[in-house]
C-alpha positions, 0 to 999 in steps of 0.5 A: 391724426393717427387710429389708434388701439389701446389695449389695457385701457383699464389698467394704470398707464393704459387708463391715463394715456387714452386722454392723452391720445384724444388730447393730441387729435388721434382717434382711440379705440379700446380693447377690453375684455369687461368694456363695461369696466370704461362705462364710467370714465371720464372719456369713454364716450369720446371713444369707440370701446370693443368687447375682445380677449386678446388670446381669441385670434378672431376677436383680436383681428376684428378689434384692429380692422383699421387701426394704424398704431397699436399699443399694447399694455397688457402683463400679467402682475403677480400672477402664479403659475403658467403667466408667463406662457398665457403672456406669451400665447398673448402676445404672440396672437396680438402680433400675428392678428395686426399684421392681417389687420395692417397695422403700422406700428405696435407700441410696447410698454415694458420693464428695463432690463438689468444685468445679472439673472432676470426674475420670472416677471421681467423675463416674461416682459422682456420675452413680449418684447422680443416676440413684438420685434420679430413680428411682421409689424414694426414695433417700438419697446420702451422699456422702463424700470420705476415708474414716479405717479400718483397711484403706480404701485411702485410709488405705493410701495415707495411712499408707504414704507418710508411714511410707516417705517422711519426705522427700516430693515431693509434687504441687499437690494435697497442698494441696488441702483435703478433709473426712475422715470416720472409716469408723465414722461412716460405718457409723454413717450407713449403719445409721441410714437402715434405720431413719428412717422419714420418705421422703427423697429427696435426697444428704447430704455426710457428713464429720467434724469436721476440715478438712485439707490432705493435707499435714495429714494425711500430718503428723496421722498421723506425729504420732498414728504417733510418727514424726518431722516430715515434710517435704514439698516440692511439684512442680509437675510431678506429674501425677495419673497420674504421681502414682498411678504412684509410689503405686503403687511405694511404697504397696500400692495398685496405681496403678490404684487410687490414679488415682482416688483421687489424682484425687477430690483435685485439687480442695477436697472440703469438706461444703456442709451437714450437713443429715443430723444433721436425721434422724442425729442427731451423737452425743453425744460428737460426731462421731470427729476425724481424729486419733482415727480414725488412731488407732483404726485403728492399734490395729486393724492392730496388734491383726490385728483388720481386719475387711476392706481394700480388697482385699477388693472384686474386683480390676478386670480380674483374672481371676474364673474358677473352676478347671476341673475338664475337662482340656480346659476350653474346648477349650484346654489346661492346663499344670500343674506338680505335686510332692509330699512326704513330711513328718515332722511332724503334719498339723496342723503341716503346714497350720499353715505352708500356711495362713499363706504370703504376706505377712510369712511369705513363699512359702519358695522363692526370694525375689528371685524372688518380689520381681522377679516383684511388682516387674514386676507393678507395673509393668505395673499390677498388684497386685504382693506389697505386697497382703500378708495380711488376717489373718497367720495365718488364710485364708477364700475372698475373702482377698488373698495378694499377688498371689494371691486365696483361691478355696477353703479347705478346713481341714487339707486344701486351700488354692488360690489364683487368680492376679490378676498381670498374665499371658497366661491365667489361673493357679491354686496348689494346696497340700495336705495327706495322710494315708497309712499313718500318713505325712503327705504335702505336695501341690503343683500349679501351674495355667496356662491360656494364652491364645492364643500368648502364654500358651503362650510364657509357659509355656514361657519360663518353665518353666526357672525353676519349679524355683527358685520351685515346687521350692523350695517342698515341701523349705522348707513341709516343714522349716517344719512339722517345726521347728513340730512340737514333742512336748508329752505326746503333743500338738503345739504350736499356734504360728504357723509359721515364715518359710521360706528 
């Protein structure tokens, strides 16, 4: 049994791999920035969860004391700017902090590296990589191109675009081969270095049984999908900005998002070796092909057995800021708009509806409204409505709802969201639940921040609308839980809630 640190365990392979550590014996441990965004899990409690910036050198050492392996899955995706320098100062900060913690081994998760000119993105991962292999502490990269699971923001993009598109035009690089590998194969690799007990020092490629084109791919999946053939015609004139730009309008990963990944597949990312099997070994079954690992990935989504999605990690340039609790938070001021409701129905009806908002079941208010607000938000970058729901009916803190990020649930009494659109400040939305002298009560405030002129003239222009969308809301939440609430000897049904107007 091996102590182990987990960096990233918020994010999408951080968030599945700390089961899979607890599952083989060892003892884990969670780095996080917001530890509050592991309070929900599943598996939080079996775990020692520690409040760290992995740029503070004093915050990172205290977070090691003690630890043997440390896993580091922490990048910068969609990221502008100086996010290859922050990933940099990052890592180098983690490498130096476990070397004085003495830590035996680091485990490093990246990107497959290809022939040709690297894009901004996999030159950054391959950077880390190297900073990890020249450190004071053995490390092991595993270096991976497209990753198969339910959730991954690659096979988002991949399931979107063949599920909405059976005429693609598409850019050069849809034929361009990549070695795609299951994400439980992945994990697989992952939980295997806590336990190898030789000291390596050296990156690994790591990829399944299958050599494909992304053509081949967006084909595999209609196969396995039972879709009809898609016809895919190549254009030349595609370039991978304008190529994440139209991802970005038909899939739900944001194009700044899908840049990078676009970009890692401009040029053939194949395995070089598969000297790992030396110390992980292949199963006996052999190692999960494309086709099986689209369709275990399906059957995940159908059955709402995502354990996390790409959405899980923070969400680049959205706002992190808790909701303050001063009126006149940083000398600024707050606009709110705030309404409530009596509701005949059970409480339990009541936070029935509020708990399953978003996505499929929609914000009962009016919906153009909502859509050309996503639709905007796209536009300028970000994340728009197309985020949906991990989960269609249940809510933890870290979970996306569209645009919004959970930032507190409190069950059967309180659900607030954080704004990560594109806005001039920083915006929260509150619902809530009340019992008085027998009466059930639906609460409702909306929260905004401004900053500077703009997000005062934001609020202002927009103020005559909040009647449409945040007024709508309390009459439509309030007449979904009555029609939910259905007297059953003196008990009232539990089914999911219905979709408001």
């Amino acid at each position: 049994m091996a102590r182990c640190l987990v960096t990233g365990a918020t994010g999408y392979i951080g968030g599945r791999l700390v089961p899979e550590l607890l599952a083989a014996g060892h003892e884990v441990r969670c780095m996080a920035r917001s530890p509050q965004r592991l309070r929900d899990l599943p598996w939080a409690a079996r775990t020692h969860i520690v409040k760290a910036d992995v740029t503070d050198p004093g915050q990172t050492r205290q977070a090691l004391d003690g630890i043997e392996v440390a896993y580091y899955l922490i990048h910068t995706m969609g990221g502008t700017g100086r996010f290859a320098e922050n990933d940099r100062r990052a890592a180098e900060t983690f490498a130096a902090a476990a070397e004085r913690a003495g830590v035996r081994r680091i485990v490093y998760l990246g990107g497959l590296v290809p022939g040709g000119r690297l894009s901004p993105h996999l030159r950054s991962r391959a950077e880390v990589g190297e900073i990890f292999l020249r450190a004071g502490v053995p490390a092991v990269v595993l270096r991976a191109a497209v990753v198969i699971g339910s959730g991954s923001a690659s096979f988002e993009m991949l399931r979107h675009l063949t599920e909405r598109l059976p005429v693609m035009t598409t850019p050069r690089w849809v034929h361009s081969r990549t070695q795609p590998i299951a994400v439980r194969d992945v994990l697989r690799y992952l939980t295997a270095w806590a336990s190898v007990p030789d000291e390596v020092n050296r990156a690994f490629d790591i990829g399944g049984p299958d050599v494909l084109t992304y053509a081949d791919m967006m084909r595999g999946y209609a196969s396995v999908a039972d879709l009809p053939h898609r016809v895919i015609i190549p254009v030349r004139v595609l370039t991978p900005k304008l190529s994440s730009l139209w991802v970005g309008l038909v899939t739900p990963v944001p194009s700044g998002i899908a840049r990078p990944l676009v970009e890692s597949l401009r040029n053939e990312s194949v395995c070089g070796e598969h000297d790992i099997s030396r110390y992980v070994p292949d199963p006996e079954e052999g190692l999960i092909g494309f086709p099986e690992a689209v369709s275990l990935a399906l059957k995940k989504i159908k059955e709402a057995d995502v354990a996390t999605r790409w959405s899980s990690a923070a969400t680049p340039g959205a706002p992190s800021d808790p909701l303050p609790t001063d009126p006149d938070w940083a000398g600024g001021s707050l606009y709110t708009d705030s309404r409530s409701i009596q509701v005949n129905a059970d409480p339990e009806a009541l936070w029935q509806v509020i708990e399953g908002i978003g996505g499929h079941n929609g914000w009962y208010s009016l919906p153009v409204a909502w859509h050309l607000r996503g639709l905007l938000d796209r536009l300028f970058g970000g994340v728009g409505l197309r985020r949906g729901r991990r989960d269609a009916y249940r809510l933890r803190v870290g979970d996306t709802v569209d645009f919004w990020r959970v930032e507190e649930v409190l069950p059967g009494r309180l659900l607030r969201l954080r704004a990560e659109m594109r806005l001039p400040g920083l915006a929260w939305l509150e619902l809530g639940v009340s019992r008085s002298s027998g009466r059930t009560y639906y609460h409702q405030r909306a929260i905004f921040h401004p900053h500077g002129l703009l997000g005062h003239l934001y609020w202002w222009a927009t103020s005559p609308f909040h009647g449409l969308v945040f007024g709508r809301m309390p009459v439509n939440l309030a007449a979904a839980a009555e029609r939910a609430t259905r007297p059953l000897s003196g008990v009232y049904s539990s089914g999911p809630s219905s979709r408001g107007g």
